[in-house]
N, C-alpha and C positions, 0 to 999 in steps of 0.2 A: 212429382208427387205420387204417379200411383206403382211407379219403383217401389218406392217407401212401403204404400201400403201394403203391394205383393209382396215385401220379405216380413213385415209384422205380422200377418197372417201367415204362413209361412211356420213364422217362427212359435208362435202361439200354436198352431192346430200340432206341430208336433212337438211341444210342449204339453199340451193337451193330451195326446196319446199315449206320451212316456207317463202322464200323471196314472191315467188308466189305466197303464199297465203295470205300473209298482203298484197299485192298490191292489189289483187283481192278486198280484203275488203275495202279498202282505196277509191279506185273507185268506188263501191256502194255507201261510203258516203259521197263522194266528198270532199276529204281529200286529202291532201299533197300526192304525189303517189312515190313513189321507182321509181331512174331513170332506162329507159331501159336499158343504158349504163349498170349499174349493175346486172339488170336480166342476162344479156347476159354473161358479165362477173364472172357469177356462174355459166354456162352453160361452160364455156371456160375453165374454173380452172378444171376440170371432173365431175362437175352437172349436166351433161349432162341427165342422167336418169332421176334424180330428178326433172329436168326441164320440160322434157317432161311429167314425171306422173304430175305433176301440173297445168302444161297447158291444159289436158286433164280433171282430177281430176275437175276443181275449172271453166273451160270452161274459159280458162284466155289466154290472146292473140293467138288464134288460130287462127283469119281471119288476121295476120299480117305476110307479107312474110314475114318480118326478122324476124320472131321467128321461123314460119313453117319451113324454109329452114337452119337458124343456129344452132337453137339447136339441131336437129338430128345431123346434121354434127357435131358437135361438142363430141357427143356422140358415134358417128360412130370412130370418131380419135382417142378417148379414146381407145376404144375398139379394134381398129388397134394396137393402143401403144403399151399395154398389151400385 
């Protein structure tokens, strides 16, 4: 079982990062953008890692409390889970 769970996390956080970085890009060239609703919603699923290295990585919503404060958290609860 926890196979399983190390490739769904895995596969989500960098899932999660590729999300954050097409946004990122999308927003440079002022293109249709990834909704937050979804950002967040890969952070909540346990991208929570992944979210956060891309947010950092790619300098991609870090001045927005609701990323700053939920996706740690949500990262944090994974990691409680576990």
């Amino acid at each position: 079982m926890w196979k399983a769970v190390l490739i769904y996390l895995c596969v989500v956080n960098a899932v999660a990062f590729l999300l954050y970085g097409m946004d990122k890009k999308k927003a440079e060239k002022h293109q249709w953008r990834i909704p937050e609703r979804t950002l967040l919603l890969a952070a909540a699923l346990g991208g929570g890692l992944g979210s956060y290295s891309a947010m950092h990585v790619f300098h991609h919503k870090t001045q927005h409390p609701k990323f700053t404060i939920l996706v740690p958290l949500f990262l944090a609860m994974w990691i409680a889970g576990i």
